[in-house]
C-alpha positions as CSV (number, residue, x, y, z in Angstrom):
1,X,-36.9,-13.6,3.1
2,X,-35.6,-10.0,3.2
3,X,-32.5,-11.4,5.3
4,X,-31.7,-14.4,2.6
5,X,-31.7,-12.2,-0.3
6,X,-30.1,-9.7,1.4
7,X,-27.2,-12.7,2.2
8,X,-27.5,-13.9,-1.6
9,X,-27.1,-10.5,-2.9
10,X,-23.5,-10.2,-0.9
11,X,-22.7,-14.0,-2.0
12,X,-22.8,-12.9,-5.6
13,X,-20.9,-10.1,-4.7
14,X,-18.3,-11.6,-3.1
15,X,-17.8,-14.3,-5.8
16,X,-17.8,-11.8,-8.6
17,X,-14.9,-9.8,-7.0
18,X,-13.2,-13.1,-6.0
19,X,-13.4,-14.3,-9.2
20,X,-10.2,-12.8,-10.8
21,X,-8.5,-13.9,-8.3
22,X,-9.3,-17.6,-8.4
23,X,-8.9,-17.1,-12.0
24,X,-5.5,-15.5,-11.5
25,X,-4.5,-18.3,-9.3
26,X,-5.5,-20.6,-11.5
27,X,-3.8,-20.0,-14.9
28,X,-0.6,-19.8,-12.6
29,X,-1.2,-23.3,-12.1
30,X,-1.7,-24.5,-16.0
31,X,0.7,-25.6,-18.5
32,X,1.1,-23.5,-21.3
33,X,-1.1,-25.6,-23.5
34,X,-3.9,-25.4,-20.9
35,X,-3.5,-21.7,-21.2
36,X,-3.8,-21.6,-24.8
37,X,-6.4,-24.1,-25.5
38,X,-9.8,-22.9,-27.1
39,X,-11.9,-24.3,-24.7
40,X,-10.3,-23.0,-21.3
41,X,-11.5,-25.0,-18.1
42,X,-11.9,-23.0,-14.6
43,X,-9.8,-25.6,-13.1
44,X,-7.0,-26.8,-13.7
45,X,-6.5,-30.4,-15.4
46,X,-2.7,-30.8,-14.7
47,X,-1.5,-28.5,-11.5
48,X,2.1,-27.6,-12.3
49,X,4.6,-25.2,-10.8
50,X,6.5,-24.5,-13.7
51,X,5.8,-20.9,-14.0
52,X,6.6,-20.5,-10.3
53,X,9.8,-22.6,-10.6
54,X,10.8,-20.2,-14.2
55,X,10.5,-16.7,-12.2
56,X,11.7,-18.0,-9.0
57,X,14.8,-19.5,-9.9
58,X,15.5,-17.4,-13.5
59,X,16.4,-14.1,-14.6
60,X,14.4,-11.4,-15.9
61,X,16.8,-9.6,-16.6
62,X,20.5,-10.6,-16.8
63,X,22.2,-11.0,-13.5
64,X,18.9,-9.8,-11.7
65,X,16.2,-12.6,-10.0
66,X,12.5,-12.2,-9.5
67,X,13.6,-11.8,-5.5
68,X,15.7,-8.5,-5.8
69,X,12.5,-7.0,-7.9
70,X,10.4,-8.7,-4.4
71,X,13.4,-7.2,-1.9
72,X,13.2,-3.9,-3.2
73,X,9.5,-3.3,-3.2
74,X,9.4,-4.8,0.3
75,X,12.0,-2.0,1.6
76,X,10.6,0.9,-0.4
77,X,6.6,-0.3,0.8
78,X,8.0,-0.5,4.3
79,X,10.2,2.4,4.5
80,X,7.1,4.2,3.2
81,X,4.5,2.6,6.4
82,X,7.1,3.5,8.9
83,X,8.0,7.3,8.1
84,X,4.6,8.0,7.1
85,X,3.2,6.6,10.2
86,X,5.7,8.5,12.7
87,X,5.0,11.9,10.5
88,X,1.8,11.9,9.8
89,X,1.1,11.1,14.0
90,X,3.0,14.1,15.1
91,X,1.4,16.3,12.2
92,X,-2.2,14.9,13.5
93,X,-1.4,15.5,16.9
94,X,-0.4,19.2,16.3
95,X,-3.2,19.9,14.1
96,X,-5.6,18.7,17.3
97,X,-3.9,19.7,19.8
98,X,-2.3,22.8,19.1
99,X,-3.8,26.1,18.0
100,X,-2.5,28.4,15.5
101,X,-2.1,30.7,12.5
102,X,-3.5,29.2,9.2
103,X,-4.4,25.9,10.7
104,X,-7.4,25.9,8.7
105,X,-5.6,26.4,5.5
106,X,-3.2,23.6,6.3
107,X,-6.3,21.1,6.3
108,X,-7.8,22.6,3.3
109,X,-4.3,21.9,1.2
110,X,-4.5,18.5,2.4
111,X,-7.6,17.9,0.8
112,X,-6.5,19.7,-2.4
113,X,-3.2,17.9,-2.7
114,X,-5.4,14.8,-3.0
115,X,-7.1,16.4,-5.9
116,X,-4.1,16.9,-7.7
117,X,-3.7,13.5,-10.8
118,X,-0.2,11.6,-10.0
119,X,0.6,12.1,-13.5
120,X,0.8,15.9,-13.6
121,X,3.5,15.8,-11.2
122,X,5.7,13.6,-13.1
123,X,7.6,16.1,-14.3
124,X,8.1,18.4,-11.7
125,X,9.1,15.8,-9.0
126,X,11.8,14.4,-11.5
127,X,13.6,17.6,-11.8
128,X,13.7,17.7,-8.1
129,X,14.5,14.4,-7.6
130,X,18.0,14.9,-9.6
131,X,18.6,18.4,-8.1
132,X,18.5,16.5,-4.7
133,X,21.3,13.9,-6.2
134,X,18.7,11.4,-5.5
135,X,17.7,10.3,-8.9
136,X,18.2,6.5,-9.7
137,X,18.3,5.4,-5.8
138,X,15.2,4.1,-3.5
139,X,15.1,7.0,-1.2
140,X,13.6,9.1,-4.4
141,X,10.9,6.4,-4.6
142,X,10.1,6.3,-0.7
143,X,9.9,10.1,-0.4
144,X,7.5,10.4,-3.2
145,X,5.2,7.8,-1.8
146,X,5.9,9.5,1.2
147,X,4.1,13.0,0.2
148,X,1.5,11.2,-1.5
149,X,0.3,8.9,1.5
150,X,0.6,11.6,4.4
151,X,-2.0,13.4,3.2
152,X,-4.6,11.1,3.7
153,X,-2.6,10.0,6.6
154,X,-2.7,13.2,8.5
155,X,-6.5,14.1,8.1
156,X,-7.2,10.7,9.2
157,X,-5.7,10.7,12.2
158,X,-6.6,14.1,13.4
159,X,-9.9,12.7,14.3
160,X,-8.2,10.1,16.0
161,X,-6.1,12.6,18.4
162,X,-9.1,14.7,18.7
163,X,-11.2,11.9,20.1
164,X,-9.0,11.2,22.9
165,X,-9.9,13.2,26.2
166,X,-7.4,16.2,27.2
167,X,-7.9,14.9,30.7
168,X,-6.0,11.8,30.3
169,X,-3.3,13.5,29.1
170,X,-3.7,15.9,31.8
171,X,-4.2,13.6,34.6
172,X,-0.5,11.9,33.3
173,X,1.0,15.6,33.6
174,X,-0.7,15.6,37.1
175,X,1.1,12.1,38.2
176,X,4.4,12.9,36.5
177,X,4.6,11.5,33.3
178,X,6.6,14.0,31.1
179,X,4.9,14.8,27.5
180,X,7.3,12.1,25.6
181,X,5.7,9.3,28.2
182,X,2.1,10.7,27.5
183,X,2.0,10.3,24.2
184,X,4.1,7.1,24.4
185,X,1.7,5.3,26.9
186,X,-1.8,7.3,26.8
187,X,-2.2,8.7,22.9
188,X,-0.2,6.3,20.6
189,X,-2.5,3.0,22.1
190,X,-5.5,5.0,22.1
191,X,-5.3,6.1,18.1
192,X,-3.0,2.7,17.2
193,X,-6.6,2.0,15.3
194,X,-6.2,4.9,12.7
195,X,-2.4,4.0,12.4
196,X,-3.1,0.7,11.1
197,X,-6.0,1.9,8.7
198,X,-3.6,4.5,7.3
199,X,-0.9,2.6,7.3
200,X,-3.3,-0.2,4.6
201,X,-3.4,3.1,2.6
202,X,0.1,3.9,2.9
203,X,1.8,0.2,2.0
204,X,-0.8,-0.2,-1.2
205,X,0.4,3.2,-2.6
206,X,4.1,2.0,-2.3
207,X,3.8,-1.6,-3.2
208,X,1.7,-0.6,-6.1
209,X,2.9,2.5,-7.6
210,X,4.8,2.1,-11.2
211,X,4.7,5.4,-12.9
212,X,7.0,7.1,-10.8
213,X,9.3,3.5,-10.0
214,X,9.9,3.6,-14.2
215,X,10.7,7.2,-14.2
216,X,13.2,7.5,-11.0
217,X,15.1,4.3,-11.2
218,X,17.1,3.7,-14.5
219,X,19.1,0.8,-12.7
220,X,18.2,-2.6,-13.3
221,X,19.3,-3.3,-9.8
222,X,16.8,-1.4,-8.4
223,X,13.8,-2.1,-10.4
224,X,10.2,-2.7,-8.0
225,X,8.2,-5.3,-8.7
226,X,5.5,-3.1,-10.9
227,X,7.9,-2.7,-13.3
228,X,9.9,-6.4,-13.3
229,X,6.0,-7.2,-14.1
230,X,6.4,-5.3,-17.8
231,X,9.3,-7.5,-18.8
232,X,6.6,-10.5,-19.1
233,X,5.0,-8.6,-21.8
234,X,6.6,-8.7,-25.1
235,X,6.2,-7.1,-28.3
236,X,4.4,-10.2,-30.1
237,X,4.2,-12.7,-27.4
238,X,2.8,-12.8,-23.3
239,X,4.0,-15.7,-21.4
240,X,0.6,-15.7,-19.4
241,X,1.5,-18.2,-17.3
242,X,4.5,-16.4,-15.8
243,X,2.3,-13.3,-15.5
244,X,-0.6,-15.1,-13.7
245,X,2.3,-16.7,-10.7
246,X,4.2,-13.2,-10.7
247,X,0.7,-11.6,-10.2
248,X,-0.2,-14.3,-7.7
249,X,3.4,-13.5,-5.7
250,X,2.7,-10.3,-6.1
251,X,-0.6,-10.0,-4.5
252,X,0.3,-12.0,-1.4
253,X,2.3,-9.8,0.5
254,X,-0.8,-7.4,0.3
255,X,-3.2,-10.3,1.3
256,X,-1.0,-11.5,4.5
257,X,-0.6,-7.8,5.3
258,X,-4.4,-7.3,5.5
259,X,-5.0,-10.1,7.2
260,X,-2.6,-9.7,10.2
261,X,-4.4,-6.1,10.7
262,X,-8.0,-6.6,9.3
263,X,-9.6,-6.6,12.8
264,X,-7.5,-3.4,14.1
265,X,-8.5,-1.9,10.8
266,X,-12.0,-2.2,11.3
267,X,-12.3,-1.2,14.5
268,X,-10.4,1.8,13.5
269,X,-12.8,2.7,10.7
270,X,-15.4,3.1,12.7
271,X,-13.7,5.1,15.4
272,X,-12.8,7.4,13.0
273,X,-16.6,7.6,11.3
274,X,-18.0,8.4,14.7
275,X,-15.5,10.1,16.6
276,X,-13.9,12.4,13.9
């Protein structure tokens, strides 16, 4: 009895944060007077594709597509995995492996730099952002999400690096391996684990991020999908139908993501719990 209420309890769970999105899903898939009829039904009566057909193939904004906002956001949410990934590895690996002055410190601001709210910084990262002639461009975008992700990034993997044995590395030295082949072949598979659970952290922050993608880019061009999502919502009208398949779009990349590294992800969640 314990075990089947114990199984019910995560059933209603589950369907209660699964909910929005069939819901989501679902009004993507209504006509407009399905949308807007007083008595809304959970499923729809007539599937269409209209609203995936009017974002796909029109323009948000003139002379710009619902696939530049997708092309953009893919780039900067990629850009962001890869450099935070390769930075925050080396930082995590010199942290463990290396003593030295105010090493202790260095953790500590890590911790307090995720303390600090996004929007306080607003400001400040702006003006550096145009001193550095980078203002209006995606590189602005990817180095703030940069800072923010490595972080979390770097004090996760340190427990990573620090679970791996100093005698493999040593007993590579011994056989010849030079340091660039040790941590290619013995410590990059061994904490590939916390890469991919940091690297979950890292896309989410990028892809979702719309404070900072409103206040750097000015150009249309260059617009993230965050932000091509506020043209749906007018001053006295919503077209909730295009908002619920541009949500749906929206949301898959982070689903297909997930679910090509979900088992590595676990298994690296745990390492890090025990071993850190």
């Amino acid at each position: 009895m314990k075990k089947i209420a114990l199984n019910g309890a995560g059933l209603l769970v589950a369907l209660f944060a699964a909910f929005p999105v069939y819901w989501m899903v679902a009004t993507s898939l209504k006509p407009n007077r399905e949308i807007f009829s007083a008595t809304p039904r959970p499923v729809p009566a007539e599937p269409t594709l209209e609203h995936y057909r009017e974002i796909l193939t029109g323009n948000l904004i003139p002379g710009v597509t619902f696939t530049d906002f997708f092309l953009n956001s893919v780039l900067v949410a990629v850009a962001t995995v890869l450099l935070s990934g390769l930075v925050a590895l080396l930082a995590a690996t010199a942290v463990a492996r290396f003593r030295f002055r105010l090493r202790t410190s260095f953790l500590i601001l890590l911790l307090v730099v995720q303390m600090i709210p996004l929007e306080a910084l607003v400001i400040p990262l702006f003006l550096m952002i145009q001193r550095l002639g980078l203002y209006n461009t995606l590189p602005s975008l990817i180095l703030t999400y940069l800072g923010f992700s490595l972080p979390f990034a770097v004090w996760m993997l340190r427990g990573f690096v620090a679970a791996v044995p100093k005698e493999l590395e040593e007993a590579a030295a011994i056989d010849g391996a030079s340091r660039a082949q040790t941590f290619r072949k013995i410590l990059f598979p061994l904490v590939a684990p916390g890469l991919v659970a940091t690297s979950i952290f890292s896309f989410i922050t990028a892809w979702n991020e719309l404070i900072f993608a409103l206040t750097f880019i000015n150009d249309q061009h260059r617009y993230t999908l965050p932000v091509a999502m506020t043209f749906f919502f007018g001053r006295d009208d919503t077209a909730w139908g295009s908002v619920m398949a541009a949500s749906t779009l929206f949301t898959l990349p982070v689903i297909i993501f997930f679910l090509l590294v979900q088992r590595r992800m676990v298994s690296g969640l745990v390492a890090g719990a025990v071993k850190g």
